[in-house]
N, C-alpha and C positions, 0 to 999 in steps of 0.2 A: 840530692843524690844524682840527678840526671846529669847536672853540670860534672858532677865528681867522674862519670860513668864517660862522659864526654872530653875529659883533661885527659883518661888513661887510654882512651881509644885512640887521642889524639897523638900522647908520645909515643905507644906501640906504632900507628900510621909511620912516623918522623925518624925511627929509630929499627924497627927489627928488619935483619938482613942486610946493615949496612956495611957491616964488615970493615971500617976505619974510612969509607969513600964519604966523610963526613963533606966536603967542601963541593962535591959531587950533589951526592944524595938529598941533602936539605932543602936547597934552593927547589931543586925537582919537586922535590916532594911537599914543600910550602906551599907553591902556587899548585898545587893539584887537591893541596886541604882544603884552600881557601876557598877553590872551585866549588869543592864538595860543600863545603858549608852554606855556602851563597847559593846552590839548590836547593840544600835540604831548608834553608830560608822561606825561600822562593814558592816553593811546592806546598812545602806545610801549612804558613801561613795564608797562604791563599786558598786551598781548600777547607780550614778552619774557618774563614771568612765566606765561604762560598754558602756552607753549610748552615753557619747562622745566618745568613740573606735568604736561605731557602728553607729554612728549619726541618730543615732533611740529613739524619747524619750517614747515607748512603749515597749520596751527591756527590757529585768531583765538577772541577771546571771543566775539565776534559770532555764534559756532555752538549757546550758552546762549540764545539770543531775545530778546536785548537789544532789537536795534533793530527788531525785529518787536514786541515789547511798548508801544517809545516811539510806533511808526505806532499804533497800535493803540489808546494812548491820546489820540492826537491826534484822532482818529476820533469817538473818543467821545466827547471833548471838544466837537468841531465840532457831530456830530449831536444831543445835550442843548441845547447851551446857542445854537446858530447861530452862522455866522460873526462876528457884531458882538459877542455876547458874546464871544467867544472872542476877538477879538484885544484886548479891554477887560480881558481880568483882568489881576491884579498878576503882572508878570514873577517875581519872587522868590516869591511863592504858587506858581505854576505850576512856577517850578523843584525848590525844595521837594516838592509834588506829585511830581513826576516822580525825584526821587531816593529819595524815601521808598518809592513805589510799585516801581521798580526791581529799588531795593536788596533789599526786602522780601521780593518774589516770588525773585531769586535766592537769598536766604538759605532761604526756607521750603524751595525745592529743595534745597540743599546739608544741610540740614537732615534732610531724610526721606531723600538718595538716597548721601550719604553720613558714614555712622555709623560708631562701632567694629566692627560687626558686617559691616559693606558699604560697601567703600572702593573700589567698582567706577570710575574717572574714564570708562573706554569709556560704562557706561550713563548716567554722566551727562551724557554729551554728545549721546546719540542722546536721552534723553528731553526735551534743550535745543532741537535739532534739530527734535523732533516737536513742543514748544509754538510754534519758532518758526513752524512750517506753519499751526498753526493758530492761530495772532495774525494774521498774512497772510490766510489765508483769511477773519477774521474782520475785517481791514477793511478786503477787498475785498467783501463783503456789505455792511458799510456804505459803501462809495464808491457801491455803484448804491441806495442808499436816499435820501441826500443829494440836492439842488438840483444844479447844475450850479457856482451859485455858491461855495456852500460846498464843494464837491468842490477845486474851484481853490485853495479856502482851506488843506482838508487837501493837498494834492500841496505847496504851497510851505511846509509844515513837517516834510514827513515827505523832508526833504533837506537835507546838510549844508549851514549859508549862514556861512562864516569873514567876510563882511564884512557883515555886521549884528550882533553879538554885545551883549548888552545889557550896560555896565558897570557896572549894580548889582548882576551877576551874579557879579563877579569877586571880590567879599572871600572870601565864604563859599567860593566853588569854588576859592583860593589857599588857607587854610586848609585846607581837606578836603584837597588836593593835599602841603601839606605834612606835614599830620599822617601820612597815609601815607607819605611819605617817611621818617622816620623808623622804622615801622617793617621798612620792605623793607629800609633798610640795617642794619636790625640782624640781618636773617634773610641777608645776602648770601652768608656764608660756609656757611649750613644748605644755600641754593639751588644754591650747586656741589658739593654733596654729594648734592644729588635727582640731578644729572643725570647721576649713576652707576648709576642704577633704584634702585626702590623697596625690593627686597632688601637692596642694598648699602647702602643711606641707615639703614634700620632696622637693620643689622647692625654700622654703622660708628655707632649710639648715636641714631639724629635720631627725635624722637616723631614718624611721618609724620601719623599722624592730624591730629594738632595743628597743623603746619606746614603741611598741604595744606588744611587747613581755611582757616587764615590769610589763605593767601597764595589763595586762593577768593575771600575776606572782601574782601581788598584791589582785586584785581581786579574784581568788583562794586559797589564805590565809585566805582573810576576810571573805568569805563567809565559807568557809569550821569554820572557828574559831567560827561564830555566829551560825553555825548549828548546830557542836558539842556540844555547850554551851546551847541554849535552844532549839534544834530541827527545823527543817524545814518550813522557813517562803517565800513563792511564792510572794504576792504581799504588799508586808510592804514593801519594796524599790522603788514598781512603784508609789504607794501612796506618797510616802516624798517627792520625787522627782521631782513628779506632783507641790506639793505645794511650793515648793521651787522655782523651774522653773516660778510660779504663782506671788511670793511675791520677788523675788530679783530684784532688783533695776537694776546690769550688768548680763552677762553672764559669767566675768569672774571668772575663776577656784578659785583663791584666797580670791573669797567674797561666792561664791555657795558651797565649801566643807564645807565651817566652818557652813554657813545656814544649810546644809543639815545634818549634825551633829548632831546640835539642836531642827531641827525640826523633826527626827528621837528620840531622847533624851525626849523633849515636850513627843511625840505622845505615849511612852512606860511608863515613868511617869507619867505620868496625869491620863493616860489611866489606869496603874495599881492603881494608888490613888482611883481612881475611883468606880472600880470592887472590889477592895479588902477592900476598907475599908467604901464607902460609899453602896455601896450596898451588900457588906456583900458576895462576892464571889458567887452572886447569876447568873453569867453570865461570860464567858471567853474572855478576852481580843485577843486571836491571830482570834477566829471566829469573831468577828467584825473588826479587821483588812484586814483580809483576804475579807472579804466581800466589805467592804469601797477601799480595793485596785481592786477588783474585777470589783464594779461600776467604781470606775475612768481608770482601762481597755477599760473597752466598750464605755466610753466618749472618750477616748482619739484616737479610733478606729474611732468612730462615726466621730469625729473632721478633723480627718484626712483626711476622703473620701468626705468629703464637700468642702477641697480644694482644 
């Protein structure tokens, strides 16, 4: 059903408002689906994974200071080099940039904070926690240092924008997207063995070390990949994930990655179908994401302390 819901979201996306500018239209609008899909990949799948690493289904990546690190370098970006340079550099340099530096900092974390000797997941996430306070704090320090100008410059990058997506951005971040793909399915059946806890997983033969490392590894590719590409999105992963967890039939990993996929995919298509061509761009699709993840937050909160 999801796939079906996902094919009709997909020709409305390709098709309504085109008015005959079919040779126009498609091309545009291809590489802006593909965008779309290879986030809602990105985002989904990696806080599906997140979630069973931490057996928390209230969890996002986003509690690592991902997208406290992306403002953060947008900042510094803006304040070095000025507004004009900054929106002058090479899209792919900048992307690169921002994956390499990402990626790097969550590894060096994952690196020092969890070893064979200390495989703590709680202090990695308060220590994720406490860098993201202070990437925030650090650039809000440079917001009041900046011009007024360049301030505006930073605000409209340090927000998710799904309909400007630059399409020389999409080979490399399809590639990244599928390389990974390959290996979360081959850990699919380890990952419904994690979500027995951590005793039971090592007891029933799985290297945790090794798999939690991995699947760490993997999860700061994807999120760093969908950040650099449309900017920084906090609760679009707790949101899909919600509703997936809602509508799957098992828990296991091999029916929930591919749901969560689609129903990340659905939620950015339709959603952009939506905003952009039936109402005329008169309203932002990540603020009503972020909002509808934001509610299913504090239900999911709510829920929890009731039992």
């Amino acid at each position: 059903m999801a796939a079906i819901i996902l094919l009709i979201s997909t020709i409305l996306f390709l098709t309504v408002n085109v008015n005959g500018h079919w040779d126009f239209a498609l091309p545009l609008r291809g590489k802006k689906l593909l965008a779309l899909m290879v986030v809602g990949y990105a985002i989904g799948v990696s806080t599906l994974l997140f979630q069973t690493l931490t057996h928390n289904p209230i969890l996002t990546p986003s509690l690592l200071g991902f997208d406290s690190l992306y403002v953060l370098l947008q900042s510094l970006l803006v304040f070095f080099l000025g507004a004009i340079s900054f929106t002058s550099i090479n899209p792919l340099a900048k992307f690169t940039l921002e994956i390499v530096l990402m990626f790097g900092a969550s590894l060096l974390l994952f690196r020092l904070l969890f070893s064979k000797s200390s495989q703590d997941l709680t202090r990695l996430i308060l220590v994720g926690v406490i860098f993201g306070v202070l990437f925030r704090s650090l650039s809000a320090l440079i917001a009041r240092l900046i011009n007024p100008d360049d301030f505006v410059v930073v605000q409209s990058a340090s927000y998710a924008q799904f309909n400007t997506v630059n399409p020389q951005l999409l080979g490399i971040s399809i590639f990244i997207c599928a390389i990974s793909a390959l290996f979360i399915w081959h850990w699919r059946y380890q990952c419904d063995v994690l979500m027995l806890g951590k005793s039971q997983a090592i007891n029933l033969g799985i290297n945790y070390q090794r798999l939690a490392f991995g699947l760490l590894t993997v999860i700061a590719v994807l999120v760093a990949t969908a950040t650099a590409l449309v900017g920084p999105v906090t609760f679009f992963g707790l949101l899909v994930c919600a509703l997936t967890n809602r509508i799957a039939r098992h828990m296991y990993h091999s029916e929930r990655l591919i749901l969560v996929s689609l129903v990340a995919m659905i939620c950015l298509v339709l959603g952009q179908t939506i905003f952009e061509q039936l109402l005329g761009m008169a309203g932002v699709l990540s603020v009503v994401i972020e909002l509808a993840g934001g509610l299913v937050f504090l239900i999911l909160i709510f829920m929890t302390q009731r039992r």
